[in-house]
MMTF fields as JSON, N, C-alpha, C and O atoms, coordinates in Angstrom:
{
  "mmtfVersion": "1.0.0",
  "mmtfProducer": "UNKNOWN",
  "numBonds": 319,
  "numAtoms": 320,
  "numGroups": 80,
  "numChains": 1,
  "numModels": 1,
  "chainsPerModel": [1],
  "groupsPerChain": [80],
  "chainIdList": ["A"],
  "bondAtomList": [4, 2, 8, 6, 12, 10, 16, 14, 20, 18, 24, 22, 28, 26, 32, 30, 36, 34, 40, 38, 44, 42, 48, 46, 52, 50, 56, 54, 60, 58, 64, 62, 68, 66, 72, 70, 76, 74, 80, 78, 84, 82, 88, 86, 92, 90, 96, 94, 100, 98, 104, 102, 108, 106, 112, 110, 116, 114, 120, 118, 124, 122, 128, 126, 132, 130, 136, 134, 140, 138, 144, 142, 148, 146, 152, 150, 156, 154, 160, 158, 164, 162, 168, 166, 172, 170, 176, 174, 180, 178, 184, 182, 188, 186, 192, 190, 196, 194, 200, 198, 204, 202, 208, 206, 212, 210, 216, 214, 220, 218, 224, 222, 228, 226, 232, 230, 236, 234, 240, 238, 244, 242, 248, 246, 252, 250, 256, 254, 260, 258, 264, 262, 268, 266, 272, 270, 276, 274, 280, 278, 284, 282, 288, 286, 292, 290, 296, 294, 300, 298, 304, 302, 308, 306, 312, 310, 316, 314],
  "bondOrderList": [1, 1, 1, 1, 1, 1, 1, 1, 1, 1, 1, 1, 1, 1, 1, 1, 1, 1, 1, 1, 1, 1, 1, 1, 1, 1, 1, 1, 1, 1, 1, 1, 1, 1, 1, 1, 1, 1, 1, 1, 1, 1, 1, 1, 1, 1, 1, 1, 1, 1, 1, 1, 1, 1, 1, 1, 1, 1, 1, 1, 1, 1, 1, 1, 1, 1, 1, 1, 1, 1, 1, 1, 1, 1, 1, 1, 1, 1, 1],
  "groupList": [{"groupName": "UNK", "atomNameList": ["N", "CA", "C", "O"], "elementList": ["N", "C", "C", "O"], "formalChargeList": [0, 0, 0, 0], "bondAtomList": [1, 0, 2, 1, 3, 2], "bondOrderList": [1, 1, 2], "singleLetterCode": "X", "chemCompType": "L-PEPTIDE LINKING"}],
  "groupTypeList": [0, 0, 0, 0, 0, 0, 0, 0, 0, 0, 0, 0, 0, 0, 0, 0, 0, 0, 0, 0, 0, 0, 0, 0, 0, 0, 0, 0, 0, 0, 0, 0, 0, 0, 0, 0, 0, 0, 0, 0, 0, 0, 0, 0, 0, 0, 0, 0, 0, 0, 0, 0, 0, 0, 0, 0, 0, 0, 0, 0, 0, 0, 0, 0, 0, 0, 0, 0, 0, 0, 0, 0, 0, 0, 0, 0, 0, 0, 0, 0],
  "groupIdList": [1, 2, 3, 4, 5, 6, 7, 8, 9, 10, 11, 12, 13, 14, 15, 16, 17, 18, 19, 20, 21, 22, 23, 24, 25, 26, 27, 28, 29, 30, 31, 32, 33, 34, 35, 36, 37, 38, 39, 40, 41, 42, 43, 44, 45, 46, 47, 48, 49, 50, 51, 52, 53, 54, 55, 56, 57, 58, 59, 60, 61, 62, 63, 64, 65, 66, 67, 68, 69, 70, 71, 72, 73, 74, 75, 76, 77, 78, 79, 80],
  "secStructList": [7, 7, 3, 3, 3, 3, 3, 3, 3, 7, 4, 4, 4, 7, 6, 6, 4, 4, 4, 7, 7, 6, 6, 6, 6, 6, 7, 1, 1, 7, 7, 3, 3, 3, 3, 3, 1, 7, 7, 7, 6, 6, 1, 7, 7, 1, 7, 3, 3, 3, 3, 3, 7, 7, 1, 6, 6, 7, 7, 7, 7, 7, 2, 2, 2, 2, 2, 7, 6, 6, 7, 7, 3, 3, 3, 3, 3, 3, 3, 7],
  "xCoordList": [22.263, 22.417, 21.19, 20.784, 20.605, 19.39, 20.18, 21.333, 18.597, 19.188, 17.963, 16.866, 18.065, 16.875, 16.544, 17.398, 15.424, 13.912, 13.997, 14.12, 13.923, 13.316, 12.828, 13.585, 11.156, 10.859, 10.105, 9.186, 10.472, 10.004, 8.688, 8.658, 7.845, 6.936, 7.103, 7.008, 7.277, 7.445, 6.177, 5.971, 5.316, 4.439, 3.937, 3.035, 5.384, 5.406, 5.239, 4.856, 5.772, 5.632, 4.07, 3.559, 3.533, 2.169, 0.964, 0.3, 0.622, -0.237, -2.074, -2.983, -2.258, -3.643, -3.564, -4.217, -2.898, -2.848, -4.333, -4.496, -5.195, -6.349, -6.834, -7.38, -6.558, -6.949, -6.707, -7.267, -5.13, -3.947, -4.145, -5.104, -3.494, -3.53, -2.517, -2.616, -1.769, -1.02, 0.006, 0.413, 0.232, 1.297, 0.413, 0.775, -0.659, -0.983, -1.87, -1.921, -2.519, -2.452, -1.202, -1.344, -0.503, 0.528, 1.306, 1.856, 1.46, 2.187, 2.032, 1.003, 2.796, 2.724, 2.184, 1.201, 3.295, 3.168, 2.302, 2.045, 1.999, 0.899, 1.644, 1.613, 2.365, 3.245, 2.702, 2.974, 1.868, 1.202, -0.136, -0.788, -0.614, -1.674, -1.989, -1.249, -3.746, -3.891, -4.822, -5.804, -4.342, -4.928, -5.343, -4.695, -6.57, -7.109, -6.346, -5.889, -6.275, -5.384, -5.929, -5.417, -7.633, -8.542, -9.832, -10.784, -10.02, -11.22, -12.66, -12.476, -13.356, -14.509, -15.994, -16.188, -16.762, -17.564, -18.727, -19.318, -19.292, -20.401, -19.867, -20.652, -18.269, -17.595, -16.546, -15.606, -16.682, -15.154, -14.237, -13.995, -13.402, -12.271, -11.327, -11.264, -10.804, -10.206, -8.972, -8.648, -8.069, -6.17, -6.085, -6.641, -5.172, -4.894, -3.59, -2.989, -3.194, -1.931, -1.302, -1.957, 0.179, -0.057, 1.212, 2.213, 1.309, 1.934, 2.47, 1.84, 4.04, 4.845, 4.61, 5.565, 3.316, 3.115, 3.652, 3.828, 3.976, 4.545, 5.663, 5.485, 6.75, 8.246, 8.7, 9.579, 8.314, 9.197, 8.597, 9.233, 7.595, 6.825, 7.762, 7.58, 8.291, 8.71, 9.835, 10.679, 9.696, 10.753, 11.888, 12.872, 11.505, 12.212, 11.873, 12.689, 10.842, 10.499, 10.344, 10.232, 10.348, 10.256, 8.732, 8.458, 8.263, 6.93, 6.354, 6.138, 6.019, 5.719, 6.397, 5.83, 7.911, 8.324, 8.59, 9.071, 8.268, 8.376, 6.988, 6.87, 5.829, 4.293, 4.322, 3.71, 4.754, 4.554, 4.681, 5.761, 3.902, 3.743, 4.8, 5.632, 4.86, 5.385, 6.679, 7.173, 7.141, 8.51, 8.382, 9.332, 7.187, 6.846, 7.129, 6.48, 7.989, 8.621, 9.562, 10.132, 10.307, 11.538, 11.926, 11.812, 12.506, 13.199, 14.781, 15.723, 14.735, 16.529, 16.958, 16.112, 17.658, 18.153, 19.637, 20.564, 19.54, 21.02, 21.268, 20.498, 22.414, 23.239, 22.782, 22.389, 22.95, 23.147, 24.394, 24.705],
  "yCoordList": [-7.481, -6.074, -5.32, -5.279, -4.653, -3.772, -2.429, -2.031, -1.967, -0.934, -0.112, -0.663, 1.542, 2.057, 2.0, 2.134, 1.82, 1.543, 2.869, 3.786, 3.095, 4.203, 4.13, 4.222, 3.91, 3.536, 4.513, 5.126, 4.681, 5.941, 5.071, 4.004, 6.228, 5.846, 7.026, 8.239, 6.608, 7.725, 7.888, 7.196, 9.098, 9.3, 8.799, 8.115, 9.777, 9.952, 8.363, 8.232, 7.176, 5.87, 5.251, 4.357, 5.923, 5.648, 6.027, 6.177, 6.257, 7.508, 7.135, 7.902, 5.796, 5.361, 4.755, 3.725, 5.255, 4.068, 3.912, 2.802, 4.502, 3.898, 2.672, 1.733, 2.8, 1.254, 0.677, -0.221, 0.536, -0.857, -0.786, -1.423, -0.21, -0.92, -2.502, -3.199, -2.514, -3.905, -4.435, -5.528, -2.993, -2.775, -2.44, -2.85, -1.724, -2.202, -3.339, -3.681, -4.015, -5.347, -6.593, -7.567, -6.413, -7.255, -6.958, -7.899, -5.738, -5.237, -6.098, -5.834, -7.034, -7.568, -6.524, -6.466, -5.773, -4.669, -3.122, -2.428, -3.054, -2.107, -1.08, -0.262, -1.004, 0.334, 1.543, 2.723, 1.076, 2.354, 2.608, 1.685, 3.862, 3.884, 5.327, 6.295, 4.993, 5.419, 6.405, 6.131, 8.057, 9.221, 9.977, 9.993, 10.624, 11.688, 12.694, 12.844, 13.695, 14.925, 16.138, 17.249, 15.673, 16.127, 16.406, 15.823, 17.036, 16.451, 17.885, 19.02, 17.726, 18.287, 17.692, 16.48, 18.341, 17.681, 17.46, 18.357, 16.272, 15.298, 15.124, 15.309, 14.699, 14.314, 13.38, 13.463, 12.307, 11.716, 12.096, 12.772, 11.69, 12.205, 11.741, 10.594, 12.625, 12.083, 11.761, 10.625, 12.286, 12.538, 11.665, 11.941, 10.48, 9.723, 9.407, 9.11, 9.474, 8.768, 7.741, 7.313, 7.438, 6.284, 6.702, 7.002, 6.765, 7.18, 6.111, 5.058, 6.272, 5.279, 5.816, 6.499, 5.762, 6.161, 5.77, 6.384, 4.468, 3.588, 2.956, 1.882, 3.464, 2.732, 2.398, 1.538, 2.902, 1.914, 0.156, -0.834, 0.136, -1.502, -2.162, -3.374, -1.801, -2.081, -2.924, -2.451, -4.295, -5.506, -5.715, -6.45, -4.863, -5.094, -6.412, -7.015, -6.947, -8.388, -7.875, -8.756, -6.637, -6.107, -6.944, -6.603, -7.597, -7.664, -6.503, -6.665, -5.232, -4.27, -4.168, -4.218, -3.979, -3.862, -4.93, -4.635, -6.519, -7.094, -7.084, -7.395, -6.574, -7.001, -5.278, -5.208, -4.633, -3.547, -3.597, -3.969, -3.333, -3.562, -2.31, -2.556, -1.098, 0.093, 0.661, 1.784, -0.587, -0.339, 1.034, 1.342, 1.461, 3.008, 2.63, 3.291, 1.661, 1.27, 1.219, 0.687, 1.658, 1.754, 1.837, 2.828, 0.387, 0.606, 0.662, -0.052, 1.638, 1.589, 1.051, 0.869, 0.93, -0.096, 0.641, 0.528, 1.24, 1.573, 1.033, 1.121, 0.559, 0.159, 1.362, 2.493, 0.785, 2.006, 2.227, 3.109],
  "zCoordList": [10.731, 11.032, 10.527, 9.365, 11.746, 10.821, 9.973, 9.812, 9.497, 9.005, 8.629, 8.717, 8.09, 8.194, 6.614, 5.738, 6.432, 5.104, 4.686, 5.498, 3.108, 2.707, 1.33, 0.363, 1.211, 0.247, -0.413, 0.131, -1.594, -2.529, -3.863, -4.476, -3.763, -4.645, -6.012, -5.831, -6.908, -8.247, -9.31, -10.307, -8.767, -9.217, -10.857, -11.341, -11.463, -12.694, -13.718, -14.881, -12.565, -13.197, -13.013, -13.687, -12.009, -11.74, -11.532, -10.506, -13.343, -13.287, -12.965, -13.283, -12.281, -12.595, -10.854, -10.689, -9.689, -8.623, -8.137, -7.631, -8.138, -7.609, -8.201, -7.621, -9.466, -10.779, -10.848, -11.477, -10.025, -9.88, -8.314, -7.877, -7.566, -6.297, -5.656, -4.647, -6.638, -6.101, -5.024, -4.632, -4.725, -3.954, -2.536, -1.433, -2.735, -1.568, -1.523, -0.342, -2.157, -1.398, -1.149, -0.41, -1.613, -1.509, -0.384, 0.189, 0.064, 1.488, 2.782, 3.405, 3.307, 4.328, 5.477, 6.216, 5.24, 6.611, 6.892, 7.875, 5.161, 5.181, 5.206, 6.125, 4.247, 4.475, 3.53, 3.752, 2.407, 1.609, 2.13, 2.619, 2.054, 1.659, 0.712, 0.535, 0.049, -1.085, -0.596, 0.093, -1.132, -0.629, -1.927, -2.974, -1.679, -2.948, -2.379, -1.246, -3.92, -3.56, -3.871, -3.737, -4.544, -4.602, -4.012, -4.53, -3.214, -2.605, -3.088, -2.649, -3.566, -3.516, -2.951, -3.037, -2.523, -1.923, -2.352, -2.953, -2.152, -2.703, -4.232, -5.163, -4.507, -5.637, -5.632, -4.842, -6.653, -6.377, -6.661, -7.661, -5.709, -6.372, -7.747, -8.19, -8.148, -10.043, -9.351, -9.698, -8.461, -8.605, -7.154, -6.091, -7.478, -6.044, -6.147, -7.179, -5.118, -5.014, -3.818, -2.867, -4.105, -3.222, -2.337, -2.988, -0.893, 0.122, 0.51, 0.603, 0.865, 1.732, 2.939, 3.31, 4.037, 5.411, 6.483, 7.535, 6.121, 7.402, 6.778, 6.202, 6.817, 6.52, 7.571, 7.528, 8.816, 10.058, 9.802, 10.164, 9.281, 9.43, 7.815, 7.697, 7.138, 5.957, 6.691, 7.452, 6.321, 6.16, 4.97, 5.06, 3.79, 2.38, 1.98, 1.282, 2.293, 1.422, -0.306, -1.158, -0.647, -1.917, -2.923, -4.074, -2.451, -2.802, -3.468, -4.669, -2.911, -4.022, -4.918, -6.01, -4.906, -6.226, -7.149, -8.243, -6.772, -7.631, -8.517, -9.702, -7.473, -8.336, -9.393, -10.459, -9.088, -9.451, -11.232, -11.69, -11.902, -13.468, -13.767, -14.642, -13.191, -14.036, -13.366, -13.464, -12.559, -12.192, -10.534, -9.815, -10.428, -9.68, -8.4, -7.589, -7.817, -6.196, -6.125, -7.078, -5.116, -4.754, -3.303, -2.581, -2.91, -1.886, -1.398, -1.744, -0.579, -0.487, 0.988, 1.863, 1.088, 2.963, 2.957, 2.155, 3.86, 4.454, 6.153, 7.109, 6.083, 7.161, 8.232, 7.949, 9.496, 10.591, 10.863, 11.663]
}
């Protein structure tokens, strides 16, 4: 039985994601990606974070949240 994906990322557990990154490489389906929330120009950016963009491609193989060091993934699966 499918069912619909909804995977939450919790900032507050992951205060360094550009430095870790594990979750998105480990993503089969490529469901995060990692956005500045800062942008100034001809500067890097300091403040990034990491976006669940694509949850329709999310399988729940839970791979991010098992690699995840600070617990900051969360997926939920509900029935249709």
């Amino acid at each position: 039985m499918a069912g619909k994906v909804k995977v939450y990322w919790l900032e507050d557990k992951c205060p360094q994601p550009q430095d870790c990154g594990k979750c998105l490489e480990v993503c089969p389906s490529t469901v995060f990606v990692l956005v500045a929330t800062n942008r100034e120009r001809y500067k890097e950016p300091e403040n990034w974070v990491i976006m669940p963009s694509f949850e329709l491609f999310c399988t729940s193989c839970n791979k991010c949240t098992d690699i995840c060091p600070n617990d900051a993934i969360k997926i939920e699966v509900k029935a249709d």
